[in-house]
SEDORO-507984 format. One record per atom (N, C-alpha, C): residue in three letters; x, y, z. Coordinates in steps of 0.001 Angstrom, whole numbers, padded with zeros to 6 digits, always signed. Each point is the difference from the previous one (the first is absolute). Layout:
<pts>
AlaXYZ;...
</pts>
This chain:
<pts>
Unk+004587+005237-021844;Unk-000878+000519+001024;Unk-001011+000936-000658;Unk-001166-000122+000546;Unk-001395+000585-000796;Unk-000034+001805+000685;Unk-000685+000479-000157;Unk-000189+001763+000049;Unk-000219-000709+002006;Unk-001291-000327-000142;Unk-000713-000335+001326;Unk+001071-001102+000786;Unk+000654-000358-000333;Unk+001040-000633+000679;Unk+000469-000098+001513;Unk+000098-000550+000962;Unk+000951+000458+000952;Unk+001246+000484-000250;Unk+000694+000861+000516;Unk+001235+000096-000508;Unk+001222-000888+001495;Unk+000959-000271-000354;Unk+000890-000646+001285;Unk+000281+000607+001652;Unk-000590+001244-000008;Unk+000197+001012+001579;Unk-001736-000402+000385;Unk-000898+000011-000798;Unk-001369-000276+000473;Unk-000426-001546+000294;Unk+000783-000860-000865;Unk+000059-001434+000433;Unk+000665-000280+001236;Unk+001376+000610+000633;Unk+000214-000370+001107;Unk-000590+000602+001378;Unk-000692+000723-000777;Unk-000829+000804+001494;Unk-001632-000892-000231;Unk-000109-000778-000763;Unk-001553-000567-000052;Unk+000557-001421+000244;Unk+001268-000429-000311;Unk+000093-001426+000051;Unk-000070-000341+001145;Unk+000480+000256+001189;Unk-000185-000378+001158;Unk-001680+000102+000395;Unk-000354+000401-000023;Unk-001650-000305+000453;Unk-000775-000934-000612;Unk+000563-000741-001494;Unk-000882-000642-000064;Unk+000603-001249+000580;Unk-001082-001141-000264;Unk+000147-001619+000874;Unk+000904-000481-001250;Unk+000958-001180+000756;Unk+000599-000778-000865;Unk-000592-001253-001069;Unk-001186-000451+001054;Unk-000684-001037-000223;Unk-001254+000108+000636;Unk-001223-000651-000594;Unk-000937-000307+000666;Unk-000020-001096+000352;Unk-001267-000335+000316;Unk-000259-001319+001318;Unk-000298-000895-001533;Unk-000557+000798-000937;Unk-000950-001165-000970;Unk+001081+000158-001583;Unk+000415-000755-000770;Unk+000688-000253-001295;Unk+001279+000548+000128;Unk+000540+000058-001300;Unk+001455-000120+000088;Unk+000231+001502+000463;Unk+001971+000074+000574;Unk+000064+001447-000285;Unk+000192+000844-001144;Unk-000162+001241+000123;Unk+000233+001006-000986;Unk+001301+000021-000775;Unk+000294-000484-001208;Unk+000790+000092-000607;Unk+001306+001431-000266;Unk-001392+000833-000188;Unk+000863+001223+000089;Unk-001093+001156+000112;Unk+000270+000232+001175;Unk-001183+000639+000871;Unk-000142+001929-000706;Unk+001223-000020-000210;Unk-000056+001797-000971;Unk-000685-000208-001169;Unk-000059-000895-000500;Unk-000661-000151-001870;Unk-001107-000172+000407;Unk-000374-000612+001403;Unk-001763+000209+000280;Unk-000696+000456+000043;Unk+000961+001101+001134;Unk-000639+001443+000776;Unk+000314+001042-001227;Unk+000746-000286-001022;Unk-000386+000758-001494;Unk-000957+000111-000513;Unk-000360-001386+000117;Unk-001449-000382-001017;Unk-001263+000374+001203;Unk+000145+000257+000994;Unk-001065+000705+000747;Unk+000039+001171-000390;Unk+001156+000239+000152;Unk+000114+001829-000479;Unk-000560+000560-001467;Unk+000449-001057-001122;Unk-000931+000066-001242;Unk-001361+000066+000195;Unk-000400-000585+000307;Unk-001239-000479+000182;Unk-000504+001019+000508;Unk+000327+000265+001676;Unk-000406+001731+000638;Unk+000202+000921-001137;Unk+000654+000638-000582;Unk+000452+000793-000714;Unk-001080+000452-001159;Unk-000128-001218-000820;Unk-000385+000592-001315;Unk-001658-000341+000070;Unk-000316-001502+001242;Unk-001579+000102-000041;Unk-000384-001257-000957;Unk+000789-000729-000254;Unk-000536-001089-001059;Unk-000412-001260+000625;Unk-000372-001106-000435;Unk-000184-000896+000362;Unk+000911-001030+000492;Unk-000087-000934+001250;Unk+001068-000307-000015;Unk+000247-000942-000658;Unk-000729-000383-001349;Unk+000713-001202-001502;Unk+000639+000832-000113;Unk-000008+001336-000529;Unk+000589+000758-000572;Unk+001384+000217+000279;Unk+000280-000176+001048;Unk+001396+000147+000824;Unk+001542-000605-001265;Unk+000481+000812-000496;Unk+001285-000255-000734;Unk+000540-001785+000471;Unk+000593-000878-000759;Unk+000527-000644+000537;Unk+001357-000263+000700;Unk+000894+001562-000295;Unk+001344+000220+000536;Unk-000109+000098+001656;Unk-001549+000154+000245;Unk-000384-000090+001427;Unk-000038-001590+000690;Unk-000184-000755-000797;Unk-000300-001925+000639;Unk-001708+000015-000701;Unk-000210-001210+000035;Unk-001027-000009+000047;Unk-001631+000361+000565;Unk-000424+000386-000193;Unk-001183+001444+000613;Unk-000866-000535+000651;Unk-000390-001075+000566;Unk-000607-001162+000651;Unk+001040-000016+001340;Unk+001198-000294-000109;Unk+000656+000061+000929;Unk+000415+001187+000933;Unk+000383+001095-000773;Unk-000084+001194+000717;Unk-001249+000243+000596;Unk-001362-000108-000844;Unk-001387+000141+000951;Unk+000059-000694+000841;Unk+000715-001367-000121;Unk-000429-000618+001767;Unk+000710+000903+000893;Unk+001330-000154-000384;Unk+000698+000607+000870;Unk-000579+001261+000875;Unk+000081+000627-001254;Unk-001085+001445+000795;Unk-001297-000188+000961;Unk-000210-000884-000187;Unk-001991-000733+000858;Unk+000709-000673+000663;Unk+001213-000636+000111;Unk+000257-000797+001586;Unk+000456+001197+001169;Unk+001005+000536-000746;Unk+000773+001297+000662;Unk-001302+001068+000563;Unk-000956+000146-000670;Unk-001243+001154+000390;Unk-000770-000362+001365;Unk-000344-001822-000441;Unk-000188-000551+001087;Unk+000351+000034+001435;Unk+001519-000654-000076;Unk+000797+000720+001240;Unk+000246+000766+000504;Unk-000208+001300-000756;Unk+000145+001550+000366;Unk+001252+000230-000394;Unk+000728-000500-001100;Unk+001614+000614-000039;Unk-000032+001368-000280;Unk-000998+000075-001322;Unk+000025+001557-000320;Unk+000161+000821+001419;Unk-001448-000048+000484;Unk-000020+000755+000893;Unk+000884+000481+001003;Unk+000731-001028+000546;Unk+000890-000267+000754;Unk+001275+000721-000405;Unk+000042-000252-001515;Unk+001459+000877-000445;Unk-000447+001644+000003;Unk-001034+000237-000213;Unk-000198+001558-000466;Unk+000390+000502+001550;Unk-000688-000582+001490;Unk-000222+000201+000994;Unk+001508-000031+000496;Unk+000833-000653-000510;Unk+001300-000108+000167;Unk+001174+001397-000255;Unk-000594+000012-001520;Unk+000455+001126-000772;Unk-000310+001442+000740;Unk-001095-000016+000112;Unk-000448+001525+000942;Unk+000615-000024+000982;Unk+000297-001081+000882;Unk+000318+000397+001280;Unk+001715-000068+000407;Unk+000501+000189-001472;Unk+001259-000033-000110;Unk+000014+001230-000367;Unk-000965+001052-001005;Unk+000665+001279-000147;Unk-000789+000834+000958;Unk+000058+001591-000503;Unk-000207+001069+000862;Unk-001239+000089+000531;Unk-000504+000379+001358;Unk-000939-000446+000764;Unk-001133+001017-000486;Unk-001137-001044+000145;Unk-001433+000597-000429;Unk-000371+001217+000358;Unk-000571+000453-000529;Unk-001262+001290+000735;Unk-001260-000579+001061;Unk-000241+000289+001169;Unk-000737-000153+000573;Unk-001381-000110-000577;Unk-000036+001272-001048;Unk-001357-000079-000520;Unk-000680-000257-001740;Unk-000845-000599-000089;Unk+000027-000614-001722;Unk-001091+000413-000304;Unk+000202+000239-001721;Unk-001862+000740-000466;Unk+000298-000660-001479;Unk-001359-000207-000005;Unk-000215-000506-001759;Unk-001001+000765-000128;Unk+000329+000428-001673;Unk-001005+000880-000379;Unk-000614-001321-000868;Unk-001013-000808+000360;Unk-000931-001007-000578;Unk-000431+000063-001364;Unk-000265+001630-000714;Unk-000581+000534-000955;Unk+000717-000579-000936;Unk+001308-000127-000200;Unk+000877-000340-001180;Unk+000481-001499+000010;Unk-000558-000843+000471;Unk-000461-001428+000351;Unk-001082-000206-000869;Unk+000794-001047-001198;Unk-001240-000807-000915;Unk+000258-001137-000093;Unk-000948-000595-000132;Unk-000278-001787-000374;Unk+000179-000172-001696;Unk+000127-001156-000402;Unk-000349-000211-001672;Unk-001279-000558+000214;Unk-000476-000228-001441;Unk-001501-000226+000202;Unk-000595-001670+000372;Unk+001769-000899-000382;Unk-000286-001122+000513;Unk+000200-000571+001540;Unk+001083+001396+000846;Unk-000038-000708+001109;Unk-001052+000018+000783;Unk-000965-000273-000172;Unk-001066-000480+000932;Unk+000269-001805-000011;Unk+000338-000501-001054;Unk+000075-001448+000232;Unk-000764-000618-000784;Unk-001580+000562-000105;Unk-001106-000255+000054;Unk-000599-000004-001058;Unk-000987-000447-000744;Unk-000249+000073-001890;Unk-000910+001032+000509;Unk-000246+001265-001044;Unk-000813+001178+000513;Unk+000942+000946+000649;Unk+000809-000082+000865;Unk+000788+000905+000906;Unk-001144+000355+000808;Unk+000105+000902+001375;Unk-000681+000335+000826;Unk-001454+000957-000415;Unk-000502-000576+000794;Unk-001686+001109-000287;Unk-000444+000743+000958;Unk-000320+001336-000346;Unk-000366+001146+000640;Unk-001303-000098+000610;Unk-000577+000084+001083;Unk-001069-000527+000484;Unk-000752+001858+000345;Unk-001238+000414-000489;Unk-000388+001099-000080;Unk-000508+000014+001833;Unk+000263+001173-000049;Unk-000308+000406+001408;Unk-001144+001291+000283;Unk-001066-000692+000647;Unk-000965+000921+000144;Unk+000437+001695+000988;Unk-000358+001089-000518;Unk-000118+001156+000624;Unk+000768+000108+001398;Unk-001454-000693+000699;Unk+000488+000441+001441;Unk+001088-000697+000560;Unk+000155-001170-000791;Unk+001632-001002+000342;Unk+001190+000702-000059;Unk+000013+001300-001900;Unk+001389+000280-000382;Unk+000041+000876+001069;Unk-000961+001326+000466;Unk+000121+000517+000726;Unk+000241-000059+001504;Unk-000411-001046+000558;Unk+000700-000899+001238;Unk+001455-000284-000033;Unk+000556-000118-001001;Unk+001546-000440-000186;Unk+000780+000734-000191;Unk-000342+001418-000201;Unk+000668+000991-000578;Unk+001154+000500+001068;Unk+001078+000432-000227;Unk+001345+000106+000911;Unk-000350+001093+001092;Unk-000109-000503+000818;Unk-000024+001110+001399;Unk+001111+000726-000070;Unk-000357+001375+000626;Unk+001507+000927-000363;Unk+000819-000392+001533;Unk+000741-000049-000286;Unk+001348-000434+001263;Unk+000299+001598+000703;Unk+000416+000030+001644;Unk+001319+000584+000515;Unk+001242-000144-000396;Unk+000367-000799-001033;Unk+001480-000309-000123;Unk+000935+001671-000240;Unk+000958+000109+000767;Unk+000945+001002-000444;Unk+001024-000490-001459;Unk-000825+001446-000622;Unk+000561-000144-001576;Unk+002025+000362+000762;Unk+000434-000960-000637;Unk+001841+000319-000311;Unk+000488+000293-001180;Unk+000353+001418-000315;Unk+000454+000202-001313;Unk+000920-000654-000333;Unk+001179-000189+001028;Unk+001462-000568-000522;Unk-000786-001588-000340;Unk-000394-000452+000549;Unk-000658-001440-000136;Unk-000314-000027-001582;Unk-001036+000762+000070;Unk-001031+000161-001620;Unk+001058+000030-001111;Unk+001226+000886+000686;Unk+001108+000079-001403;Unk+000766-001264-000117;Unk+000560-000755+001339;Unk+000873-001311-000523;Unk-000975-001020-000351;Unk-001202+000103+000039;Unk-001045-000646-000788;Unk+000472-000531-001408;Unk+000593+000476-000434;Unk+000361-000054-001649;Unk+001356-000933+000114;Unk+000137-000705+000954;Unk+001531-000900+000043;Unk-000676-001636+000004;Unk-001342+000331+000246;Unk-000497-001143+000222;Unk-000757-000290-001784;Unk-000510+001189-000156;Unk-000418-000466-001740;Unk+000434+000005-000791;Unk+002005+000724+000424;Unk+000683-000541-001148;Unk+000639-001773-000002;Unk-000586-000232+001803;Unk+000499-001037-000028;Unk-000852-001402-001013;Unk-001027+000597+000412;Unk-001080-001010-000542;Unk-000374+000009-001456;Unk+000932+001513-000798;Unk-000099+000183-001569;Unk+001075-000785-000589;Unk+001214-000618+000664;Unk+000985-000461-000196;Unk-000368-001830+000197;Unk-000370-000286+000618;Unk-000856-001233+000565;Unk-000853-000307-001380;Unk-000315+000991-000663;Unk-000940-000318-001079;Unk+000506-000356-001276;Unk+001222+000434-000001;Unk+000855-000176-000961;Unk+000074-001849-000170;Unk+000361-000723+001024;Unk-000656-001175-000328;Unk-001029-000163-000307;Unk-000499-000234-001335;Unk-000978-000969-000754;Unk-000748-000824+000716;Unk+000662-000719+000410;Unk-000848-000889+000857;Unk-000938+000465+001234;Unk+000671+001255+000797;Unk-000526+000792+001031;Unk-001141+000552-000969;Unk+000161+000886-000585;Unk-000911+001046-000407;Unk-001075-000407-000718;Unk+000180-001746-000488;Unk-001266-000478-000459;Unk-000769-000974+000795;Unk+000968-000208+001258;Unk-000808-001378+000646;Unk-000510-000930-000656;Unk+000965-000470-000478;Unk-000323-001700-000936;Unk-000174-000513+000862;Unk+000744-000126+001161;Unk-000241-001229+001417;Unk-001511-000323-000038;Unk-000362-000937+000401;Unk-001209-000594+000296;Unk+000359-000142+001105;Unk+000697-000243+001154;Unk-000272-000446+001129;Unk+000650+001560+001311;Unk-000315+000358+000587;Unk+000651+000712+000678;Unk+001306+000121+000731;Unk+000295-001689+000503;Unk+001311-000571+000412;Unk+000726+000640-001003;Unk-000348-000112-001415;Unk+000764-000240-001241;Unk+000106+001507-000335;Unk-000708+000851+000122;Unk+000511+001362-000444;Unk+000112+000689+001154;Unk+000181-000287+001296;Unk+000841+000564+000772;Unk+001624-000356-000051;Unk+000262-001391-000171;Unk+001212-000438-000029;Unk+000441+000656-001267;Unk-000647+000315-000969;Unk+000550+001127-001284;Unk+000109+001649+000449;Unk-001106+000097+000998;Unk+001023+001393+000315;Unk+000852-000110+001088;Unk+000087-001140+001004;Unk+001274-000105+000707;Unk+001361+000157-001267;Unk+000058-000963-000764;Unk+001206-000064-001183;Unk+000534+001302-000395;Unk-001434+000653-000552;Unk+000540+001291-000744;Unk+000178+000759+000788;Unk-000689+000676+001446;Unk+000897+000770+000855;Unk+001430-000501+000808;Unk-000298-001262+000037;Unk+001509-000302+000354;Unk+001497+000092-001342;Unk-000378+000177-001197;Unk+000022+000252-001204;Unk+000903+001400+000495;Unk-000953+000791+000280;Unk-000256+001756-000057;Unk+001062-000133+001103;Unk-000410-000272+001098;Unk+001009+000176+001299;Unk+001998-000421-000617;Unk-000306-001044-000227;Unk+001633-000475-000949;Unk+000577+001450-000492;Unk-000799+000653-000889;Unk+000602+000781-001066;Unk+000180+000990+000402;Unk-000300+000370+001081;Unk+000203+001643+000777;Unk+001151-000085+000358;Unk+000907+000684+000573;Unk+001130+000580+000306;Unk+000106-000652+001583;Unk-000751-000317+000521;Unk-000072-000411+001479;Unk+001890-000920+000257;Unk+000129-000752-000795;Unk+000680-001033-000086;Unk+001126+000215-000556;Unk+000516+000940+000312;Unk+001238+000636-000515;Unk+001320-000512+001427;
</pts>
């Protein structure tokens, strides 16, 4: 078993959510050595040739992963996972600022272009000041959410957005927070 591994208490709490079979090719031989090689893959950020072969072949796990994204399994399991442990906070804040792209996820040859904005435009756009009532206690559990999202980064794959497709790097941070959710104490 690899560092990034599932270990046997996190496989039986993930095995049930996923599908046995799909509608299209054979079934999954051995569905933990898959969701490994997703986890490699999330983890360190490489390509998926790159994928070890103690994982199966890396063609096959990518389908797997692009049929499953398709259907919404990810999603479906993370949505599963949450609503099995301790109940949400009513209220959510991202601090946006500590949110970066790599320079290839735009997709695009060039990456995105900055389009100059005349005077009286920037100044038209500029942030109107709000009524909002400042909440100190708020402002302080603020920091549960950017350690959440500093931990999220720790996947490679998150923090560089290799995904090209959005399906495809959302269903990578469904994985890795459902990942995160596994490893907490919830499940004791």
């Amino acid at each position: 078993m690899s560092r990034g591994d599932l270990t046997d208490a996190e496989w039986r709490i993930l095995n049930p959510l996923l599908p046995d079979r799909g509608k299209r090719g054979p079934a999954v031989a051995d569905r933990r050595r898959t969701i490994n090689g997703i986890l490699w893959v999330l983890r360190t950020g490489a390509p998926w040739r790159d994928m070890p072969e103690r994982y199966g072949n890396w063609n096959s796990v990518f389908v797997r992963f692009s049929r499953w994204s398709k259907l919404g399994v990810w999603d479906a399991a993370f949505e599963t996972l949450a609503s099995l442990g301790p109940p949400a906070d009513e209220e959510h804040a991202i601090d946006s600022t500590i949110v970066r792209a790599h320079q290839h996820a735009a997709g695009v040859k060039g990456g995105i272009k900055n389009k100059k904005r005349s005077a009286a435009r920037a100044a038209a756009s500029r942030p109107k000041s709000t009524s909002a009532r400042y909440d100190h206690e708020a402002y302080q559990r603020r920091n549960l959410i950017e350690r959440c999202v500093n931990r999220l980064k720790q996947f490679r794959r998150i923090a560089t957005r290799y995904e090209k497709t959005a399906r495809a790097y959302l269903s990578m941070l469904c994985i890795a927070a459902a990942r995160l959710w596994i490893k907490t104490d919830n499940w004791a």
